[in-house]
C-alpha positions as CSV (number, residue, x, y, z in Angstrom):
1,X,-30.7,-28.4,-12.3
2,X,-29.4,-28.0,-8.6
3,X,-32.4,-29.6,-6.5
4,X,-33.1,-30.7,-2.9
5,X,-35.8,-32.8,-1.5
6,X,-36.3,-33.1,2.6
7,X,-35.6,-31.1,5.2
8,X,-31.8,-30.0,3.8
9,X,-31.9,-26.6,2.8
10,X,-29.4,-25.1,-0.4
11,X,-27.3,-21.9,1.3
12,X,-25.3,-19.1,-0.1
13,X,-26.9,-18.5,-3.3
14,X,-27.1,-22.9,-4.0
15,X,-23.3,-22.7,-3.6
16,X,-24.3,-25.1,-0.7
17,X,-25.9,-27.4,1.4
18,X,-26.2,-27.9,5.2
19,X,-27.7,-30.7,7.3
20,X,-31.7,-30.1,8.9
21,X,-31.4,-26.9,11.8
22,X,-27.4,-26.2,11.3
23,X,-25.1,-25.3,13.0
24,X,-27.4,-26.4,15.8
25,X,-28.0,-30.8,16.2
26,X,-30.0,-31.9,13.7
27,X,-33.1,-34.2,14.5
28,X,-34.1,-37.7,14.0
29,X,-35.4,-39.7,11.3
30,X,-34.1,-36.6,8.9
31,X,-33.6,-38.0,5.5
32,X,-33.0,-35.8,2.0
33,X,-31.4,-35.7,-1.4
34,X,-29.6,-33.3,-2.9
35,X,-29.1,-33.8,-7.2
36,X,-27.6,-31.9,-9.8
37,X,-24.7,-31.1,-7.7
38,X,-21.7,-29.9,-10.0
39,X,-19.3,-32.2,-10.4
40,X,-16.3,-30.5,-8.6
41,X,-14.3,-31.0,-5.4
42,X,-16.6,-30.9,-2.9
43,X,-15.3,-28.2,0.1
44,X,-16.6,-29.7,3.4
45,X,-17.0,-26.7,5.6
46,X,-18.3,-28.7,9.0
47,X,-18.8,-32.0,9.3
48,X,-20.4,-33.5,12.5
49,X,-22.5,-36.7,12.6
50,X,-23.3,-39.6,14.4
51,X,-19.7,-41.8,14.5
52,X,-19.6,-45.5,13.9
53,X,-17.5,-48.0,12.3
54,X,-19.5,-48.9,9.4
55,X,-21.2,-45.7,9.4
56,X,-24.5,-47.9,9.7
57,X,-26.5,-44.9,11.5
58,X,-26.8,-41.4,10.4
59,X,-24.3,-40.8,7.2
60,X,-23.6,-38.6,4.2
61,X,-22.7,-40.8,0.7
62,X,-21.3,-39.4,-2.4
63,X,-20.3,-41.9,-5.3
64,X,-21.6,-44.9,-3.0
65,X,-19.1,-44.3,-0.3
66,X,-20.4,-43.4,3.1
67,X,-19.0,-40.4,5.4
68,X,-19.9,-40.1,9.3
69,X,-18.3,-39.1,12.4
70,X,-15.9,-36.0,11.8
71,X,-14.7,-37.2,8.2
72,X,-16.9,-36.0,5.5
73,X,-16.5,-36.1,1.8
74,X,-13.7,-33.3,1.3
75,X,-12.5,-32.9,-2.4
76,X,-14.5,-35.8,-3.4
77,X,-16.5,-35.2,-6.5
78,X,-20.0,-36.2,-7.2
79,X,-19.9,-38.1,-10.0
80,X,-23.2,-38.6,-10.6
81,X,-24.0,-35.0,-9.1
82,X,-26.2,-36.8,-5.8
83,X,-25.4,-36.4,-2.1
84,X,-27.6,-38.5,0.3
85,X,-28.2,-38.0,3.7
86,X,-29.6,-40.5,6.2
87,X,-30.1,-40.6,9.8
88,X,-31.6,-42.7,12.3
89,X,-33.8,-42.7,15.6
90,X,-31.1,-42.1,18.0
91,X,-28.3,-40.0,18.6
92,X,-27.6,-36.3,16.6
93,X,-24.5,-34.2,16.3
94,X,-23.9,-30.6,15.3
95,X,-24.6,-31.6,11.4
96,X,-22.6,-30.6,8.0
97,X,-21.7,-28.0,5.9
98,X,-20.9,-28.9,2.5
99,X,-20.2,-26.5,-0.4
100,X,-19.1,-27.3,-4.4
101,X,-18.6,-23.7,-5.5
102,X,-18.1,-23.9,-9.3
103,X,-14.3,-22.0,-9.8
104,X,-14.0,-20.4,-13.6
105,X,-10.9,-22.1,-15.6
106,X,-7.5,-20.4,-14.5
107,X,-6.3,-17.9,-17.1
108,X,-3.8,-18.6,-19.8
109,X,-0.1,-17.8,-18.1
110,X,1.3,-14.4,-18.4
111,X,4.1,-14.0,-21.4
112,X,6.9,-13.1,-19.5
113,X,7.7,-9.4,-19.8
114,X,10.6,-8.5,-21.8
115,X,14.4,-7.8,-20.6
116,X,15.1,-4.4,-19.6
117,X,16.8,-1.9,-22.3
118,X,20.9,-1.7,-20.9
119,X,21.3,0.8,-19.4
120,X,23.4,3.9,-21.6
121,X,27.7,3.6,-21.9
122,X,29.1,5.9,-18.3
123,X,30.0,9.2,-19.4
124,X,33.9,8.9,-18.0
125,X,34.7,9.7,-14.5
126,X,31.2,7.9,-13.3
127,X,31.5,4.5,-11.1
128,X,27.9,3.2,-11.5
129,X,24.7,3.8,-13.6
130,X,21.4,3.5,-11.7
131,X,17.9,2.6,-13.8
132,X,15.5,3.0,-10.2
133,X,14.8,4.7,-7.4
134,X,15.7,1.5,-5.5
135,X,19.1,1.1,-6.9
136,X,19.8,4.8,-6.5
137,X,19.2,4.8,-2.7
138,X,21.1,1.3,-2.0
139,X,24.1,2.7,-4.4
140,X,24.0,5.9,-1.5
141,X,22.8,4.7,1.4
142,X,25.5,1.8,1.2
143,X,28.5,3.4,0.0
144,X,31.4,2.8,1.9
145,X,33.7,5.6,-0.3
146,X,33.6,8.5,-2.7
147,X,31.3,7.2,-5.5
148,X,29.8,8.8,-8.9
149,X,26.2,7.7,-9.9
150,X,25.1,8.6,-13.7
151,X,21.3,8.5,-13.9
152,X,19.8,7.7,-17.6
153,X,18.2,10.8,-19.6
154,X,14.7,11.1,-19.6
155,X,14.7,8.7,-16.6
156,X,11.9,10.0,-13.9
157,X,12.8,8.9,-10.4
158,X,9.7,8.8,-8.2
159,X,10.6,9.6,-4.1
160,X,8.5,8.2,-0.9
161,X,11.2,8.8,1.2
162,X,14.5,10.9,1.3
163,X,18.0,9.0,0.6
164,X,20.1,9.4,3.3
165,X,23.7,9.5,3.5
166,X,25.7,9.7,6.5
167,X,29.0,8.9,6.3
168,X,32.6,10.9,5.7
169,X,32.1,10.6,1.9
170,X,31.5,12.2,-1.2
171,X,28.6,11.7,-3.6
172,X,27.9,13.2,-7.2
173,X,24.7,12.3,-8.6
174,X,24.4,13.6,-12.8
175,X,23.1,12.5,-16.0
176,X,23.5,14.1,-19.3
177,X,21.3,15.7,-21.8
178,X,17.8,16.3,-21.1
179,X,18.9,15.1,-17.8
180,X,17.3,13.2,-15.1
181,X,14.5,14.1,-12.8
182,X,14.0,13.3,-9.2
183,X,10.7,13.7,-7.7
184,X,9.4,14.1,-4.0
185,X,6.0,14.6,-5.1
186,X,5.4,16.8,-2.8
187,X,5.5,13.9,0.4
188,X,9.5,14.0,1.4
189,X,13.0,16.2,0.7
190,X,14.8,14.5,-1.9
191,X,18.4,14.4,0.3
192,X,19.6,14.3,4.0
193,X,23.6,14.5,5.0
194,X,25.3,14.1,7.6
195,X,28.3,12.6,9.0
196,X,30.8,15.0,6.5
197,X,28.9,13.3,3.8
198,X,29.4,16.1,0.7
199,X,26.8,15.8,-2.3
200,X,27.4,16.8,-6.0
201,X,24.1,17.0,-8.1
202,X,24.4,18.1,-11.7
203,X,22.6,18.1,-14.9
204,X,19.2,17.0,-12.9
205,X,15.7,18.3,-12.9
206,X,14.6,18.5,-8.7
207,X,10.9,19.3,-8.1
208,X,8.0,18.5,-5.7
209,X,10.7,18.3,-2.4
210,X,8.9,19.1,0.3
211,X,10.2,19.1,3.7
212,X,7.3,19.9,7.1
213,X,10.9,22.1,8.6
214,X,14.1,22.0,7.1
215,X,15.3,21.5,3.7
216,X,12.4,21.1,0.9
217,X,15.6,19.7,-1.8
218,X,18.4,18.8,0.7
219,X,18.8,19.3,4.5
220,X,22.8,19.1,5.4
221,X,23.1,18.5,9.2
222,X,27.0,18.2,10.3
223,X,27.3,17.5,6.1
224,X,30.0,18.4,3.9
225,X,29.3,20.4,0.8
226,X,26.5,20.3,-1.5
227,X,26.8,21.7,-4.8
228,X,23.6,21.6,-7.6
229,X,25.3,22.3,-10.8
230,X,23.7,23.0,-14.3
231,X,20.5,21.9,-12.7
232,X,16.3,22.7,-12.5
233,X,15.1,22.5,-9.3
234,X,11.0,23.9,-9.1
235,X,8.3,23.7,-6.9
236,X,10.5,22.9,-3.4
237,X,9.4,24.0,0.0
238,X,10.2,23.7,3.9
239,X,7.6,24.5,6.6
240,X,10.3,26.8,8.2
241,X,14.1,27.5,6.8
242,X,15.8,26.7,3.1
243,X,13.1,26.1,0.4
244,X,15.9,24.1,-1.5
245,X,18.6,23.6,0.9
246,X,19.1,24.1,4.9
247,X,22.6,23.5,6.2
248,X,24.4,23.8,9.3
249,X,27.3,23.3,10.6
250,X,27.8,21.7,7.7
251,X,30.0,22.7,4.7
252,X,29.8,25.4,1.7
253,X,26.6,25.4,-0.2
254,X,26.8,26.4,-4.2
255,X,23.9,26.8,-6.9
256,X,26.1,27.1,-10.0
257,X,24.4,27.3,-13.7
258,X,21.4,26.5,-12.0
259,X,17.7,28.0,-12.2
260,X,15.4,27.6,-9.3
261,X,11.4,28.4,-9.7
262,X,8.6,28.6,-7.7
263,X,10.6,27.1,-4.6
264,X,9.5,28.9,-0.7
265,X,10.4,28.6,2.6
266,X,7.7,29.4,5.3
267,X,10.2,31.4,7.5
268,X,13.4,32.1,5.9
269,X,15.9,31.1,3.2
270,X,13.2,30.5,0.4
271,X,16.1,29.1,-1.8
272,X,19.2,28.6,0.7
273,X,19.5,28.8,4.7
């Protein structure tokens, strides 16, 4: 068992040990014996004692080896679980800080997780298939010309900031099926054009856009068209105009084979302004 005798008191639970009156100098004549320390790397928090060549004055040993000056015993383990300290009749310093928390064994390595499903064959006339939020945004937000995304059925894309496009382009996001679902969750708008950017959405579910002014699904500032086709869009809202979509000067707006539910605008245009 972990025990001490003279003036060098156990710390932090007996996780360690410091020198007599730390962090302030310790006296003279101070000698003690710490056993049963744990035989692990020792972790040397301060260390502060008198310096000489042989270290023939005041010292720390571990193992038989001596430690003074500013060089203590760091990662050294005690093999027979004893430190020593010793000190003189003249000269002090600042003292030590020594520690040999015990660490539990690291846990077995983690089984590497499993390749991702491929993604389902492009219905024709699509460019790209996107399987996350990320890839969805970077596929818009870098596009450089027309482009067609298809979005996996059953695939839930979760939104913590709108996806922006802003350049002379046009963009159809649609899936097939069930369809795909894009999600504000009730913190942003899913969508925000401009530039002549146009946007095509079809066979998606759009709920939980929420916008604090303008455009709870899709704001279209100088946009081109936006279009939700054969879509669900539910539970949208804007602080002031277009629960669903606000656009101006911007193109045409269309809702075609589309149902909208519990979707509200705080001023006007609780579906379209």
């Amino acid at each position: 068992p972990l025990s001490g005798t003279g003036p060098c008191p156990l710390t932090d639970g007996g996780a360690c040990a410091t020198s007599p009156n730390y962090p302030g100098d310790y006296g003279l004549g101070q000698d003690c014996t710490i056993n049963g320390v744990p035989m692990v790397g020792l972790e040397v928090v301060a260390f502060d004692v008198e310096p000489d060549s042989l270290c023939d004055y005041d010292y720390l040993t571990v193992n038989g080896v001596k430690y003074c000056g500013t060089s203590g015993p760091q990662g050294v383990v005690p093999e027979d679980g004893v430190i020593e300290r010793k000190s003189d009749e003249s000269d002090v310093g600042s003292g030590w800080k020594i520690c040999w928390a015990i660490r539990p064994p690291s846990p077995p390595p983690t089984p590497r997780s499993p390749p991702p499903p491929p993604l389902p064959p492009l219905s024709p006339g699509f460019d790209v298939a996107a399987a996350s939020e990320d890839k969805l945004r970077s596929l818009i937000t870098e596009a450089a010309a027309n482009i067609s995304i298809y979005l996996p059925p059953g695939a839930h894309f979760k939104l913590f900031s709108q996806i922006s496009c802003t350049s002379t382009i046009k963009v159809t996001v649609a899936s097939s099926g069930e369809g795909s679902t894009l999600d504000g969750q009730g913190e942003t708008r899913l969508f925000y054009l401009s530039g002549g950017c146009s946007l095509t959405l079809r066979g998606l579910i759009l709920v939980n856009g929420k916008a604090l002014s303008l455009g709870g699904g899709v704001v279209s500032a100088t946009g081109g068209d936006v279009e939700i086709i054969d879509s669900t869009v539910k539970d949208c809202s804007a602080g002031q105009n277009g629960g669903v979509i606000s656009a101006f000067r911007s193109g045409a707006v269309s809702l075609i084979g589309s149902t909208v539910t519990d979707c509200s605008a705080g001023i006007r245009g609780g579906v379209v302004y």
